[in-house]
N, C-alpha and C positions, 0 to 999 in steps of 0.2 A: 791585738786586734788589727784586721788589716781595714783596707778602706776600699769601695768601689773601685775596680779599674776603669781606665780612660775611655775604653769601650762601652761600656756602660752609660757614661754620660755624652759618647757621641750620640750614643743612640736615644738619647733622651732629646738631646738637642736636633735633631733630623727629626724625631716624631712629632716636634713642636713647629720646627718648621712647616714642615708635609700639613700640618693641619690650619699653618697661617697663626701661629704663637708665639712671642717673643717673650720668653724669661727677661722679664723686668718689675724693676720693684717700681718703678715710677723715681719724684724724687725723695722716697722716705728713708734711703740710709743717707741719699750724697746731700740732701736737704740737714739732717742731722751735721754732715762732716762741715759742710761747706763756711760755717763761723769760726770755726776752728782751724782751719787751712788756713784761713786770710788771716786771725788771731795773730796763727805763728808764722806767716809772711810765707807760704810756701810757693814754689814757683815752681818745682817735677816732684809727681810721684807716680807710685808703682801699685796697681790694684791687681791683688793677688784672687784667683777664683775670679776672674773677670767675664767669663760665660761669656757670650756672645758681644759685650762690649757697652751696653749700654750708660752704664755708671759712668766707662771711662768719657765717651761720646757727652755726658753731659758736662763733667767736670771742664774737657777744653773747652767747652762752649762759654765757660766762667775763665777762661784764659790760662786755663793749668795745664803744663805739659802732661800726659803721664803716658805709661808704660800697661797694658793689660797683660797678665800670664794666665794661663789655664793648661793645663791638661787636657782636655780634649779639645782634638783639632776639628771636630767639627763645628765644634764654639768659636774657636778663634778663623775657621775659615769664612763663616757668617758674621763677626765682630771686622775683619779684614773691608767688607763690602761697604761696612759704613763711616771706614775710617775719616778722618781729616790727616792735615801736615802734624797738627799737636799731638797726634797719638802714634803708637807703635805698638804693636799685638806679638807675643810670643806664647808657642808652646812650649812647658817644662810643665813639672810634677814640683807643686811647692813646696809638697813634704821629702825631696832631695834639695842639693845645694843647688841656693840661686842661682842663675845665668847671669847674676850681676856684678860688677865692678864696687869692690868695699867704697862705704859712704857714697853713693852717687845717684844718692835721692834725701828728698826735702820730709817725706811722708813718706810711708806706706798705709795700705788702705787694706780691708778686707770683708765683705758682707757676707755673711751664714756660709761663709767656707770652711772656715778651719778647726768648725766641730767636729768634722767626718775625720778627725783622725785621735786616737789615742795618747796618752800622758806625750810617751817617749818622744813620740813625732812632734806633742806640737810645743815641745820645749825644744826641740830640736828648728823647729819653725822660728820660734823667738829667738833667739840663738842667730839665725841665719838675718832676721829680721836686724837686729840690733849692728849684725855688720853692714849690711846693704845702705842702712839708714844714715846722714850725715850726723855728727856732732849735734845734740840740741834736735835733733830731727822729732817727728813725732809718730806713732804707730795707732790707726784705729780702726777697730774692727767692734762687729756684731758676731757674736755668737749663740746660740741654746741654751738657755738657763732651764735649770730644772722647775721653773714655771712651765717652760714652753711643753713639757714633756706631754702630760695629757692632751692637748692642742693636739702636735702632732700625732701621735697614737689614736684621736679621732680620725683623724685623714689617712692615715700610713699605718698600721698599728703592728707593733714589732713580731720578730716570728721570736725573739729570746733575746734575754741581758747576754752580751756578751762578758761584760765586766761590770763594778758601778757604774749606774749610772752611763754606760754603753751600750747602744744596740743595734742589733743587726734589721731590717727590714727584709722583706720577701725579694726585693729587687735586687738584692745584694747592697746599696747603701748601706754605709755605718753613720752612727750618729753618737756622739758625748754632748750631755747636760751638762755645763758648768754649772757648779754654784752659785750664788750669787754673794757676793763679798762687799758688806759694808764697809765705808770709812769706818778708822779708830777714831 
C-alpha cells in the first residue's frame, strides 16, 4: 500500500489556508498527552505529522521544547509563521529514516498520522521511533481503530480495501484501522 504524496497534502494544506482554516484538533490529543509528559518529567520532544504546527505551538507554550516534522512543506511553511525560540519545524517523510540523532528526545508524539501507512512502514516507523527516543523515553500517538471506520466512510467514504482493513480514498489518501487491543 502506498500512502498520499506530499503533494497532496500540500495542496490540502493551501486549500485550507486560501479559505481561512487551520487543521487543528484544539487541545484534545495534547490535552490527553500533557499528564503524561510532566508524569514522566519530559523536557524535548519530536511531534511526528506536525501539519501546520499547532500541537507543537501549544505544547511550548507548557514549557516543552519540541521538534514538528511533516512532509509537506506547505504545513511546515505555515507552522514556521507561528513559531516561537522552543520550537523547530522540519520537512522529512516519517515513514523514511529520521533526520534525527539516536536517543535525542524525551518523547515522541503523534496524532491521526501514522494510520496512512501500511504494516511494513509503520513497524518500520516504531523501529526508527525506538531509536530517536532516549532510554526510558516514552512514545504517544492516536491512531484509527476500526471503531472509527464507519465515522469516517460517512465523511470520506472509500473508493476499495486495499488490504484489511486498508483503504484507499478518492483523493488518494490511505488509511489503516488498527485493532483495538485490550490489556491481558
Amino acid at each position: 500500500m502506498s500512502y498520499a504524496p506530499a503533494t497532496h497534502w500540500d495542496q490540502v494544506f493551501r486549500t485550507r489556508r486560501d479559505i481561512g482554516e487551520d487543521l487543528d484538533w484544539g487541545d484534545q490529543w495534547t490535552g490527553a498527552f500533557a499528564p503524561i509528559l510532566q508524569i514522566h518529567q519530559v523536557h524535548n520532544l519530536l511531534d511526528l505529522g506536525c501539519g501546520t504546527g499547532n500541537d507543537v505551538l501549544r505544547l511550548t507554550q507548557h514549557g516543552y521544547t519540541v521538534v514538528g516534522l511533516d512532509y509537506a512543506r506547505e504545513a511546515i511553511r505555515q507552522a514556521a509563521t507561528k513559531t516561537t525560540s522552543r520550537a523547530a519545524f522540519l520537512v522529512a517523510d516519517m515513514a523514511a529514516p529520521l533526520p534525527c540523532a539516536d536517543a535525542c528526545f524525551d518523547a515522541v508524539m503523534s496524532n491521526v498520522a501514522m494510520h496512512m501507512f501500511d504494516d511494513v512502514r509503520t513497524r518500520a516507523l516504531f523501529a526508527e521511533v525506538r531509536r530517536v527516543v532516549r532510554r526510558k523515553g516514552i512514545f504517544l500517538f492516536h491512531v484509527n481503530a476500526l471503531e472509527d471506520r464507519p465515522i469516517r466512510a460517512s465523511r470520506k467514504p472509500p473508493v476499495r480495501e486495499i488490504a484489511p482493513n486498508d483503504i484507499l480514498e478518492a483523493d488518494g489518501q490511505t488509511l489503516h484501522f488498527f485493532l483495538r487491543r485490550l490489556s491481558p
